[in-house]
C-alpha positions as CSV (number, residue, x, y, z in Angstrom):
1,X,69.5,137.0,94.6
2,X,70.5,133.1,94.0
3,X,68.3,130.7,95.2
4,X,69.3,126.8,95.3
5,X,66.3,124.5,95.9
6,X,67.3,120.9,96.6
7,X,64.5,118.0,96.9
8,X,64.5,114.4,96.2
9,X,66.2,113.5,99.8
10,X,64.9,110.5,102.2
11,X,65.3,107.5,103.9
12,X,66.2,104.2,101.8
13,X,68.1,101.1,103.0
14,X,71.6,100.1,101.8
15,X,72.1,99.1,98.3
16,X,69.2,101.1,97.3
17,X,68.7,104.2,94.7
18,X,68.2,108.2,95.3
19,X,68.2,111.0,93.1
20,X,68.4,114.6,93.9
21,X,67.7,117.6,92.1
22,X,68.9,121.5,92.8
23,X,67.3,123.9,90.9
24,X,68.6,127.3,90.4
25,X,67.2,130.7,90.0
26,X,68.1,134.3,90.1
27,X,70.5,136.8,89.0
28,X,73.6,134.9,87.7
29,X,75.4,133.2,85.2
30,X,73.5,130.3,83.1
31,X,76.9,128.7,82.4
32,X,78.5,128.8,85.7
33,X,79.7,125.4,87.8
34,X,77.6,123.5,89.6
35,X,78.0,120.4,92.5
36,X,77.5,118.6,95.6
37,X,78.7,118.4,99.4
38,X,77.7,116.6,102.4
39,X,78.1,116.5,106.1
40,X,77.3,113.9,108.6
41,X,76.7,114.4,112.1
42,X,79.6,115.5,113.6
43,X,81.7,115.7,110.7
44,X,83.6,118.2,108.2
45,X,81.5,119.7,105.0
46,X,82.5,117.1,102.2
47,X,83.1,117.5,98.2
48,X,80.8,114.8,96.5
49,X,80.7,115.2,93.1
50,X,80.6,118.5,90.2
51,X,79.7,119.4,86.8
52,X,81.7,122.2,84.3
53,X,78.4,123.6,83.0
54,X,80.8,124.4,80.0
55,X,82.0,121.2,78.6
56,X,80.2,118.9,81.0
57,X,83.2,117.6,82.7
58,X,82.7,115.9,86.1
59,X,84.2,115.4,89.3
60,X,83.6,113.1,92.4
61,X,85.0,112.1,95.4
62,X,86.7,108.7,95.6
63,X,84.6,107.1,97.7
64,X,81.6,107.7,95.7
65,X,82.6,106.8,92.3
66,X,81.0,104.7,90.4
67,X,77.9,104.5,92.4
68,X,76.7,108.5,91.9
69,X,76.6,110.4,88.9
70,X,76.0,113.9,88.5
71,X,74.7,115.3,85.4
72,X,73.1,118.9,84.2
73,X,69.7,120.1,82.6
74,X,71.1,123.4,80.9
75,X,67.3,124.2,79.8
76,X,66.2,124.4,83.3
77,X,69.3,125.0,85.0
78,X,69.2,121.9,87.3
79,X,72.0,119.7,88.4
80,X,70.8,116.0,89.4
81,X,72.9,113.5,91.3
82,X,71.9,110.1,90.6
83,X,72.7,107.6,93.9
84,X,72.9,104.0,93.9
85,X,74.5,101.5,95.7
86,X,73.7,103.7,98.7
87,X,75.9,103.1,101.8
88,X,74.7,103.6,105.3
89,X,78.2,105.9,105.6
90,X,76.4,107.9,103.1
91,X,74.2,109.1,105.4
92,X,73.7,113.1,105.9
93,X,72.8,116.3,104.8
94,X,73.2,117.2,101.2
95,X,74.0,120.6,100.0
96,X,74.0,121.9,96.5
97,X,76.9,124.7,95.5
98,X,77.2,126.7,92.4
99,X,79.8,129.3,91.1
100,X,78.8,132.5,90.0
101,X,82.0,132.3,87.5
102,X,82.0,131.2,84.0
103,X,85.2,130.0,84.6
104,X,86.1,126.6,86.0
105,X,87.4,126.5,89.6
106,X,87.5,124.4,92.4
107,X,84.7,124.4,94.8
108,X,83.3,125.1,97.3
109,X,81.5,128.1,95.3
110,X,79.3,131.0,96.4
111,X,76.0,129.6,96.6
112,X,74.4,127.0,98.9
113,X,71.5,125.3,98.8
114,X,69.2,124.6,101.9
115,X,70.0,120.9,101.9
116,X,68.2,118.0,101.8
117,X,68.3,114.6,104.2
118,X,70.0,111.2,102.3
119,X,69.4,108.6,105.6
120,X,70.6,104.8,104.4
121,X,69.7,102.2,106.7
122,X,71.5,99.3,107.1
């Protein structure tokens, strides 16, 4: 059993700062991929951003580059991503997603998280 749990979610207004955290747990790989979706009301599931637990490569969305960063804690197997600059199109649910392969693919992956509520006000 994986468990995902995301927190760090909330409401801020536009231009300002949130960082989220997913934590994982159970039986799988240490050194496996780890990332981020969204969805807004409405809309499709979206990529955001990702992290090769291997060589720490990452991966975003366009639309989100340069204002979020993802980054990894291999010692307590958390991902973060780092917002600024948030945009009220920002707005929706965030889900955290991790492979259960050692070997880099792309996502979406086996494991979800619960998700967590980004709201930016305008």
């Amino acid at each position: 059993q994986v468990q995902l749990v995301e927190s760090g979610g909330g409401l801020v207004q536009a231009g300002g700062s949130l960082r989220l955290s997913c934590a994982k747990s159970g039986r799988t790989s240490s050194r496996a991929a780890m990332g981020w979706f969204r969805q807004a009301p409405g809309k499709e599931r979206e990529f955001v951003a990702a992290i090769s637990w291997s060589d720490g490569r990452t991966y975003y969305r366009d639309s989100v580059k340069g204002r979020f960063t993802i980054s990894r804690d291999s010692a307590k197997n958390t991902v973060y991503l780092q917002m600024n600059s948030l945009k009220p199109e920002d707005t929706a649910v965030y889900y955290c997603n991790a492979d259960r392969s050692e070997v880099f693919r792309p996502p979406p992956w086996d494991y979800w998280g619960q998700g967590t509520q980004v709201t930016v006000s305008s």
